[in-house]
C-alpha positions in Angstrom: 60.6 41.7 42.7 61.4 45.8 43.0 61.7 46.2 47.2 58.9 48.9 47.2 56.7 46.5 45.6 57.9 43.5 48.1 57.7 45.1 50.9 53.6 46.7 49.7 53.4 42.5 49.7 54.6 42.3 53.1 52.6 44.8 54.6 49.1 43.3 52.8 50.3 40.0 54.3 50.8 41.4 57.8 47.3 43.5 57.9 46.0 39.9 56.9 47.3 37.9 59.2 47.0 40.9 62.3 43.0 40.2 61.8 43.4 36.8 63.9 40.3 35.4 62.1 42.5 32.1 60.9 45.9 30.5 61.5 48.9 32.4 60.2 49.8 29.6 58.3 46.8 29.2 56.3 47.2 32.6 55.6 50.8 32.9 54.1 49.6 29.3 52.2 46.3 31.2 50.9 48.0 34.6 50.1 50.8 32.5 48.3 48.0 30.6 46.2 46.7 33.7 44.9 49.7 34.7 44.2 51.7 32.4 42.5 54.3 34.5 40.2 56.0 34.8 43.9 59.7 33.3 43.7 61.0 31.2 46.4 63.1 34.1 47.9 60.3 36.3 47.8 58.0 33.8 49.7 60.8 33.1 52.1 60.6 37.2 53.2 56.8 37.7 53.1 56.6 34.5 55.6 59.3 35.6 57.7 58.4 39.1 57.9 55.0 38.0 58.7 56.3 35.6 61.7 59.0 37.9 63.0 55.6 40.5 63.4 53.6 37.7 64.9 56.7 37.0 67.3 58.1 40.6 68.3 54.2 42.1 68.2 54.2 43.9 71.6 57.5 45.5 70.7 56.1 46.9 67.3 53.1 48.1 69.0 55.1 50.1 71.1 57.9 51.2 68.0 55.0 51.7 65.6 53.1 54.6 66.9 56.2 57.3 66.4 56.4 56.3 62.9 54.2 57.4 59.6 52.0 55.8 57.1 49.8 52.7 57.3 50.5 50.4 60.6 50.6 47.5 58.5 53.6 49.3 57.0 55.4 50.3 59.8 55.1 46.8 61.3 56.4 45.0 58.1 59.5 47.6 58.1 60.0 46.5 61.5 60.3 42.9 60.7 61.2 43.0 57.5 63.3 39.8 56.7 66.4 40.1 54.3 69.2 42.6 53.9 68.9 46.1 55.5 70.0 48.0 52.6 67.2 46.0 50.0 64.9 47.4 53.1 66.0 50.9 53.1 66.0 51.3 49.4 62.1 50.8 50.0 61.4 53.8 52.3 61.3 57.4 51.9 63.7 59.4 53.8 61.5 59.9 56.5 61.3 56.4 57.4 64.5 55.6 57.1 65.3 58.1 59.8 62.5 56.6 62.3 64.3 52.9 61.5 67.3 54.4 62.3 66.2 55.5 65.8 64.3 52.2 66.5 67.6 50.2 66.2 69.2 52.5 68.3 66.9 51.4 71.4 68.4 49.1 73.5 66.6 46.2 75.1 67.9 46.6 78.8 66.0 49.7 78.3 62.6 48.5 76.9 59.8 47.5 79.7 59.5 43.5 80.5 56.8 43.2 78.0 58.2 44.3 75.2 61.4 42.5 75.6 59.1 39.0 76.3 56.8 39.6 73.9 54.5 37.2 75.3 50.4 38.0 76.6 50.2 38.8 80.6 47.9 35.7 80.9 51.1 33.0 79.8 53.7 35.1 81.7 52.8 33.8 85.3 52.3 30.5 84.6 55.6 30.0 82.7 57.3 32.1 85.5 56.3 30.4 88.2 57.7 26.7 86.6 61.0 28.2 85.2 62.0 31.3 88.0 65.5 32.8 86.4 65.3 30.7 83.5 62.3 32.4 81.8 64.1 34.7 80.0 65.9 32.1 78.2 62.6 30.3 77.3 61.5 33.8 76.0 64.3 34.3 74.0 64.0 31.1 72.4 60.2 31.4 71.7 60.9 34.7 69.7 63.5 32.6 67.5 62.6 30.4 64.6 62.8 26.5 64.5 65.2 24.4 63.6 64.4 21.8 61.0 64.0 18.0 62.0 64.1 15.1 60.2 63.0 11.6 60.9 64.4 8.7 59.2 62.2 6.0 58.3 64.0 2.8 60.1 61.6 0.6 58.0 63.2 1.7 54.8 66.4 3.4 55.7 69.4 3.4 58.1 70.1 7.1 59.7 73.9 7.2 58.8 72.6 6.0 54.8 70.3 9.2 54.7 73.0 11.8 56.2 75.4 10.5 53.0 72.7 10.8 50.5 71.7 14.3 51.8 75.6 15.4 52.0 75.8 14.4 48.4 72.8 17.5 47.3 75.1 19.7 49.8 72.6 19.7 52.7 74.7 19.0 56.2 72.8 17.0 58.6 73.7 15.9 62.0 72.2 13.2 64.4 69.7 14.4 66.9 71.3 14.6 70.8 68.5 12.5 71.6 66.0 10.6 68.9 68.3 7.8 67.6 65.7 8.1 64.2 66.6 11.8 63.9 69.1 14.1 61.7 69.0 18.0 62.4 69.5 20.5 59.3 70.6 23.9 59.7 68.4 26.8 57.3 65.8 25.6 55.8 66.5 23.9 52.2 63.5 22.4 49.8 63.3 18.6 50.6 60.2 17.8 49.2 62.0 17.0 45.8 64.7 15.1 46.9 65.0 11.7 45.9 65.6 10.5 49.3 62.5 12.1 50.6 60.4 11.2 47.7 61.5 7.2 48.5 60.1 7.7 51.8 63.5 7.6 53.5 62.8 10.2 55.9 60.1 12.7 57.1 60.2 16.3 58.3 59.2 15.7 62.3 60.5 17.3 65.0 62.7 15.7 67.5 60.8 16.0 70.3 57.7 14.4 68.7 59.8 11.2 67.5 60.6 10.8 71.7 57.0 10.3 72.2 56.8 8.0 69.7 59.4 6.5 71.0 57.9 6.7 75.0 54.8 3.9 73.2 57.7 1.7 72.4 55.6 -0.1 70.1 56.1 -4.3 69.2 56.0 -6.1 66.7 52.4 -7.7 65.9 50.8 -5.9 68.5 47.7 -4.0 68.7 48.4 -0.1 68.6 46.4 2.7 68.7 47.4 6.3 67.4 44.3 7.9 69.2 44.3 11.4 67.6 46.6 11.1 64.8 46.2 14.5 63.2 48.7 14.5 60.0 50.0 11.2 60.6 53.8 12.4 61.6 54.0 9.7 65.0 51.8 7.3 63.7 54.4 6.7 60.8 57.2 6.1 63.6 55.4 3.9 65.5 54.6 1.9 62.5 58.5 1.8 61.8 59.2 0.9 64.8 56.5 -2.5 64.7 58.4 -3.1 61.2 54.9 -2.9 59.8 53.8 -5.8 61.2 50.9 -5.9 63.5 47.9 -3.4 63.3 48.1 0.2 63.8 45.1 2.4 63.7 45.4 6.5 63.6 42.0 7.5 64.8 41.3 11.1 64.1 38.0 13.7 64.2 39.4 14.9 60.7 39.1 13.3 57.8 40.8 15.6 56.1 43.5 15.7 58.2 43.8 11.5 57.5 43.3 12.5 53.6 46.6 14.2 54.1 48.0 11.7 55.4 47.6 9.2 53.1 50.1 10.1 50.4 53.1 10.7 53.7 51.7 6.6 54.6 52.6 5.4 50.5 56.0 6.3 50.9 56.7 5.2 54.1 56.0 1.9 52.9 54.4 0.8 55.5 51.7 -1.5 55.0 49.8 -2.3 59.0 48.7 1.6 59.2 44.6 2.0 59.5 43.2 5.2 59.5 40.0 6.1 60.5 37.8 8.9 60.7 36.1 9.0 64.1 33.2 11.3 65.0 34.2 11.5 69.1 36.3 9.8 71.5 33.1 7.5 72.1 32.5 6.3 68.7 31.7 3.3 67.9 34.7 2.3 66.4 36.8 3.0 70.3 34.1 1.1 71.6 34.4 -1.9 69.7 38.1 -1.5 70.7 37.5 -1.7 74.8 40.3 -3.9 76.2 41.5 -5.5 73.0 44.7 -2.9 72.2 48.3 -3.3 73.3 49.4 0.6 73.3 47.6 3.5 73.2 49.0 7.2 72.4 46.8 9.5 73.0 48.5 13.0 71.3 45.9 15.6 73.1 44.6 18.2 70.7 46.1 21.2 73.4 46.9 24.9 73.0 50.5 24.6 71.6 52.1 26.9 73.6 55.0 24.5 73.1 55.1 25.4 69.3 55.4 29.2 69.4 58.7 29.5 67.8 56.4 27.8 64.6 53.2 29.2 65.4 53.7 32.4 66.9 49.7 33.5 66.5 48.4 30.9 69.1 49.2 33.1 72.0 47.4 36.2 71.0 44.7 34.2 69.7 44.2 32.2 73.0 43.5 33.0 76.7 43.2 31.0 79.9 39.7 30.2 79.6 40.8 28.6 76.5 43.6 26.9 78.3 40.9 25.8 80.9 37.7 24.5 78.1 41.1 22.5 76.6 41.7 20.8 79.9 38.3 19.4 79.9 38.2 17.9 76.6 42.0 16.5 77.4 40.7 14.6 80.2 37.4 13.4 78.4 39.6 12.1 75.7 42.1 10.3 77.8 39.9 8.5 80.0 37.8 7.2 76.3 41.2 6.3 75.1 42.5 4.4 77.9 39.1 1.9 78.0 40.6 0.3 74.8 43.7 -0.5 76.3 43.9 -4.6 77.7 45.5 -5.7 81.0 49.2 -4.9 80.9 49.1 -2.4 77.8 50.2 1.2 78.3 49.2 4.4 77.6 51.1 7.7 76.8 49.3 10.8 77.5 51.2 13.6 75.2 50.6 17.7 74.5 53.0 20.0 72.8 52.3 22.6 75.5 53.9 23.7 78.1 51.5 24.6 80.8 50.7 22.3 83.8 46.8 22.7 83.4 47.4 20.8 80.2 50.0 18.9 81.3 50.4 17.7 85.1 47.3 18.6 86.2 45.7 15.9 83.7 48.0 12.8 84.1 47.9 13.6 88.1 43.7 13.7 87.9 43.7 10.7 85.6 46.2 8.7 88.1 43.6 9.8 91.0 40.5 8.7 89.4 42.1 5.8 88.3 43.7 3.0 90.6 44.0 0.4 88.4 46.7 2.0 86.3 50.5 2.5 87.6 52.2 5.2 86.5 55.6 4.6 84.5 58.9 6.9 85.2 59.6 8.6 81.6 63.3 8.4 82.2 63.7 4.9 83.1 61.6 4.0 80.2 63.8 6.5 77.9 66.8 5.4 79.5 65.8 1.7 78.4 65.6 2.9 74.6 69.5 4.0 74.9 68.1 7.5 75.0 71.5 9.7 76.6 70.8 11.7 79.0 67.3 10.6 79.2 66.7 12.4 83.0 67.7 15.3 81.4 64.2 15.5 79.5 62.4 14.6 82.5 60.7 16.2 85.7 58.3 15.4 88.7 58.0 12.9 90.5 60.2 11.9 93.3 63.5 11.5 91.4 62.8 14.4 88.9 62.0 11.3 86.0 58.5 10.6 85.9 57.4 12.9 82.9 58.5 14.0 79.6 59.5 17.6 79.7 60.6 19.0 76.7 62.1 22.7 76.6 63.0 24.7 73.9 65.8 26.9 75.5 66.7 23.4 77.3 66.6 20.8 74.4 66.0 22.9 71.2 63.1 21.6 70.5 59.1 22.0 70.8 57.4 22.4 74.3 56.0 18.8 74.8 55.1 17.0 77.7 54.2 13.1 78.1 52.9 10.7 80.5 53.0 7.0 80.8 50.8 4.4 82.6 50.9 0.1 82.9 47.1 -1.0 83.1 47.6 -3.8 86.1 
């Protein structure tokens, strides 16, 4: 595509996507639906443009206003994504010579907020749990993520995958942490590859197989996957019961469990349930109460944790969103944990990283509930031959008692998880 014509794209997509009214991603997808002449590199540069906006956006604010021509424009030309010169061969002379000057600024001399790029109402609270190391955390939110896979144990041996992707030139390396996980650098197709296609492995993030892994699932047991969304955990905790047993991903979305389904044929696995459920008090839970051996209960949540994917979510949320979330987290937990039987556990889990969503929930559930005992993260991490399990851990007395996920820390998503014993 001619650069002045790719980068008109870009700047349609950004003006799009700037009107909040749905989630980036289903923007790009729909934009690249009505637009399917698009080559792969040119969807790789409207995409990124668009989430370098989404992730830099108080900094073009402030950059935009001494340029010319459309907003949309200038913003695009601000994160445009692929070789400068393509870029510049794209402007007029004018706008060449206001790019020039915006690289020159330096970011020692920019104000906190447009180095941060983050909405005054996350600032504090992120602040006030990190002190010093907030920058970092910023830094790392305004970077893209890396790319995860999971290997499906049921099927495939991690080392067996690694060769096979090797052989198609893709380099992957074993997770620090998730003894299912490899960890590819870029971003290559893998949706063709044979390996994938076999159900050998899924794209997952390493910090969501550790909660998976935090259930520690048997086989022939009872398990619930409470709000199974697309399906991503409830596939490793089905590997991990060798598909034995019964699992059941319980989701509001039955579309969400459509998509699914073709991600459960490969796996291969065959003691997966889903069901659509209307509430966490449907009938189906009810029928449940006291009969299940593990419970995860993966709480929808704001997603702060996923910024460096979904940049959007913090300019299209606020604290009273943070605070109506918290309510419905704690509705759904205490439904969720009725199911479970004498000496089951539960696993409270969010990919966020605020305490209202996080602490605050397992420490009220704990409170109102005495006949539960919490369970130590680490030691239970530690027991899976997870290294340097502490390291993912904090509260509690020893530091160990939640999951604590960081993406400056542990380069992953931002997810937190809590455990309890039912005495």
């Amino acid at each position: 595509m001619h650069p002045k014509a790719l980068l008109d794209a870009c700047s349609e997509l950004v003006r799009l996507t700037l009107k909040f009214d749905h989630p980036a991603d289903a923007i790009v997808s729909r934009f690249f639906r009505e637009n399917r002449g698009l080559g792969p590199r040119e969807r790789a540069t409207l995409a990124e443009t668009v989430y370098t906006v989404l992730r830099k956006k108080l900094l073009f604010d402030h950059l935009a206003p001494s340029g010319s021509g459309p907003k949309e424009r200038r913003l695009a030309i601000l994160g445009f994504y692929g070789p400068g010169d393509f870029l510049r061969s794209a402007l007029t002379e004018q706008e060449i010579n206001w790019l020039d000057q915006c690289e020159k600024v330096k970011p020692e001399d920019l104000m906190e907020r447009h180095r941060h790029n983050l909405p005054e109402w996350l600032v504090q609270p992120l602040k006030d749990q990190l002190g010093d190391e907030f920058w970092a955390l910023a830094q790392s939110m305004n970077l893209g993520a890396g790319l995860d896979l999971r290997v499906n144990t049921f099927k495939a041996k991690r080392a067996d995958v690694q060769k096979d992707l090797a052989k198609s030139g893709i380099k992957a390396v074993p997770t620090p942490y998730s003894p299912w996980g490899l960890r590819i650098a870029g971003k290559p197709a893998l949706n063709k590859h044979e390996a994938f296609v076999r159900g050998d492995f899924e794209v997952q993030d390493e910090g969501s197989q550790l909660l998976a892994m935090l259930l520690d699932a048997k086989r022939g047991e009872m398990v619930v996957d409470f709000c199974a969304g697309a399906g991503g955990k409830t596939l490793a905790i089905g590997a991990a019961m060798r598909s034995t047993g019964r699992l059941y991903a319980f989701d509001t979305s039955a579309g969400r469990l459509d998509s699914f389904k073709p991600r459960m044929a490969r796996s291969g696995l065959s003691n997966v349930h889903p069901a659509a459920i209307a509430h966490e008090r449907d009938d189906r839970v009810k029928r449940l109460s006291g009969k299940i051996d593990r419970v995860l209960v993966d709480a929808p949540c704001t997603g702060m944790g996923t910024l460096r994917r979904n940049p959007d979510l913090k300019w299209r949320q606020d604290m009273k969103a943070v605070e109506e979330m918290a309510v419905i987290q704690a509705s759904i937990l205490q439904s969720a944990s009725r199911m479970v039987k004498s000496g089951g556990r539960l696993v409270y889990a969010t990919c966020s990283v605020l305490p209202q969503e996080n602490e605050a929930i397992a420490e009220a559930f704990s409170a109102a509930n005495p006949d539960w005992t919490p369970l130590p993260a680490a030691e239970i991490l530690t027991g899976l031959k997870v290294e340097n399990a502490q390291s993912l851990c904090s509260g509690g007395e020893n530091g160990g008692q939640f999951l604590r996920l960081w993406p400056h820390k542990h380069q992953t998503d931002g997810f937190f998880a809590a455990i309890w014993e039912k005495k």
